[in-house]
C-alpha positions in Angstrom: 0.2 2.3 -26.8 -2.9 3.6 -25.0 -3.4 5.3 -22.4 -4.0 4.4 -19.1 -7.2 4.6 -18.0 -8.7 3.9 -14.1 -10.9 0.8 -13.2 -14.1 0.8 -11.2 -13.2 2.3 -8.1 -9.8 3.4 -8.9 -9.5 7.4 -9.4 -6.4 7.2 -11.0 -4.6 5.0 -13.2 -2.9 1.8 -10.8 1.0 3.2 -10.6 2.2 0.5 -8.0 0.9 -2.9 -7.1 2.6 -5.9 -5.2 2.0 -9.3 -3.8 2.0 -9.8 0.0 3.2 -13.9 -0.1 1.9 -14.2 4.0 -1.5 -13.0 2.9 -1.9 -14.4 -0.8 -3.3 -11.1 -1.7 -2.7 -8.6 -4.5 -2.8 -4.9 -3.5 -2.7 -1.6 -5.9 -2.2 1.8 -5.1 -4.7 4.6 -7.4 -7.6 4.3 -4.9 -8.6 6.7 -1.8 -7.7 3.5 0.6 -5.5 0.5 0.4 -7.2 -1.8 -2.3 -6.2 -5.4 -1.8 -7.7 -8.8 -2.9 -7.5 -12.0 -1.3 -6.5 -14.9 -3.6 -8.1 -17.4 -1.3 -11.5 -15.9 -3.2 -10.0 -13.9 -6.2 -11.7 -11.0 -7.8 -12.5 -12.9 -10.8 -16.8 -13.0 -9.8 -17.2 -9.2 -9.4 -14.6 -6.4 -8.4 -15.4 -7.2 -4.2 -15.1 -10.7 -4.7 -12.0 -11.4 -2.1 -11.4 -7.5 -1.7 -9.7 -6.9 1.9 -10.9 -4.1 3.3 -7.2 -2.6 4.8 -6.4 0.6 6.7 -9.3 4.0 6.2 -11.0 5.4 3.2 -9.5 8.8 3.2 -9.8 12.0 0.8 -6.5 10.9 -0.1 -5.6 8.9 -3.2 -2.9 6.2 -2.1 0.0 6.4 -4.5 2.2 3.7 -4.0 2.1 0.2 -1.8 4.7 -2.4 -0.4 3.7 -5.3 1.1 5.8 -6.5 4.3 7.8 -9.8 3.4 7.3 -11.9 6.0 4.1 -10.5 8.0 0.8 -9.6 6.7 1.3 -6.0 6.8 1.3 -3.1 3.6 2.5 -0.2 3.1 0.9 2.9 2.1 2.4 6.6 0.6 -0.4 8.7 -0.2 -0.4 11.9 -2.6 0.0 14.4 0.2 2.8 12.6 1.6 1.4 10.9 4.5 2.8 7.3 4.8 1.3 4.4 6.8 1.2 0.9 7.3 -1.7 -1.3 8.1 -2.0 -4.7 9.4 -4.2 -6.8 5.8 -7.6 -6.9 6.2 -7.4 -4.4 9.6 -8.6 -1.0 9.5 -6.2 0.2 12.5 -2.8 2.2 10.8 0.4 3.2 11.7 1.2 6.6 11.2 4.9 6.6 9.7 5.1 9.9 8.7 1.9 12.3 8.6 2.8 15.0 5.4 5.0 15.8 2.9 6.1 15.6 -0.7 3.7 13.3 -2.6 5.0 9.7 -1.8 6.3 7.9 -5.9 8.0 4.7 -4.0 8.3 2.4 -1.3 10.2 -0.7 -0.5 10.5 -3.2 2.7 14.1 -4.4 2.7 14.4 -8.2 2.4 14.3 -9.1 6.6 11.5 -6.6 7.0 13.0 -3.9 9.6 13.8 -1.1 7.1 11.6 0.9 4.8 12.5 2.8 1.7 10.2 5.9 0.6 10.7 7.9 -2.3 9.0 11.3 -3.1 8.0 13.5 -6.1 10.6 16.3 -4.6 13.4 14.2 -5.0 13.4 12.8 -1.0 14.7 9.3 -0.3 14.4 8.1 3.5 15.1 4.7 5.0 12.6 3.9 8.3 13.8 1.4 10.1 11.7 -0.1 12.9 12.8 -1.9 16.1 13.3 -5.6 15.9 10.0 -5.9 18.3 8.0 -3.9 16.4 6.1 -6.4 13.9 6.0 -9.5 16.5 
């Protein structure tokens, strides 16, 4: 098996991708912001063809991502712990929590009110956000 290796753009090798089914967009974590592509115009003519420019560039390399299940929203745990979430294709983010352990894991809960993080230190949390929150 070889080893990973990064793609244009991507500083480290891709360690979490989803699909975000309200957006019809693939997003990937290994980049210093929230790299997602649209499938409405995939990537397939260049590597900006149907990108969605989501949440800030940041000196930060974005290690895991969790796209919302019903809304068009992702999730973002960076390397220095910070975790956000960001409306797709919006720069404006949340601030979920602002440092810690290097984020490894993150998962929406089926309805979309709770969010699981994992962390290199061993933490596991569960956010959950008010039922008014993502309206």
């Amino acid at each position: 098996m070889a080893a990973p290796t990064s793609s244009p753009g991507f500083h480290r090798p891709v360690r979490t991708v989803c699909w975000s089914q309200p957006a019809n967009a693939l997003f990937a974590s290994g980049a210093f912001r929230i790299a997602g592509w649209s499938m409405t115009a995939p990537p397939f003519d260049g590597e900006t063809s149907g990108a969605l420019e989501t949440g800030r560039a940041g000196l930060v390399l974005v290690e895991a991502v969790a796209a919302h299940p019903e809304k068009r929203l992702i999730a973002a745990g960076y390397a220095n712990g910070r975790i956000t979430i960001a409306q797709i294709g919006a720069r404006d983010e949340l601030l979920v929590r602002p440092l810690g352990s290097a984020v490894t894991a993150l998962a929406w809960s089926g309805d979309g009110r709770h969010l699981a993080m994992g962390s290199v230190d061993g933490t596991a949390a569960i956010v959950t956000f008010p039922a008014q929150m993502f309206k």
